[in-house]
C-alpha angles and dihedrals in degrees: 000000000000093000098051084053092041081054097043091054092052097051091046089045096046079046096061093041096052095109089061087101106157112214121182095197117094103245092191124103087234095066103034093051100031133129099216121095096253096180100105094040111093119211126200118186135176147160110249117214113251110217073064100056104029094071092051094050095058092038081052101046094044097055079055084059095245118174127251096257084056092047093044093051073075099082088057088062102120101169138015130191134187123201125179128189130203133188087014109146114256086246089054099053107034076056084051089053093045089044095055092038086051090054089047103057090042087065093044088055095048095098090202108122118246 
């Protein structure tokens, strides 16, 4: 009886972490249509779970001090995910930085409701 719960964990538990589908192309637009020489650079990009990073984004927004409506808008995350970038060149990636501020404050700017 212990192994078939054992079992049954393991499947539930390989279920919920499912998203967590490690990719090592860049799926941005930056990167795909960039003019920058991105073969020594090395992407890793994946889907986070998100009964594990909800959790962390509220702890984190209310040590900020947010209010309650930004924690809240939480709850209407439907996807994260996380990309990293290494030996990419300092130009590249301060570019990087301007290019994903620049699409942030465009939706912030969209004034449509979520």
């Amino acid at each position: 009886m212990k192994i078939l719960k054992n079992i049954f964990l393991v499947c539930c538990a390989l279920f919920l972490l499912q998203s967590c589908i490690v990719s090592s192309k860049p799926n941005i637009d930056f990167f795909s249509k960039s003019k920058y020489d991105s073969e020594d650079a090395k992407f890793a990009s994946f889907n986070v779970p998100l009964f594990l990073a909800k959790p962390y984004i509220k702890k984190a927004l209310r040590e900020e001090g947010e209010s309650e409506a930004a924690i809240a808008m939480v709850k209407k995350v439907s996807k994260i995910k996380m990309m990293t970038v290494a030996n990419g060149s300092e130009k590249m990636l301060k570019d990087y930085a301007n290019y994903l501020k620049d699409k942030l404050r465009r939706l912030g700017n969209n004034k449509t409701r979520w």
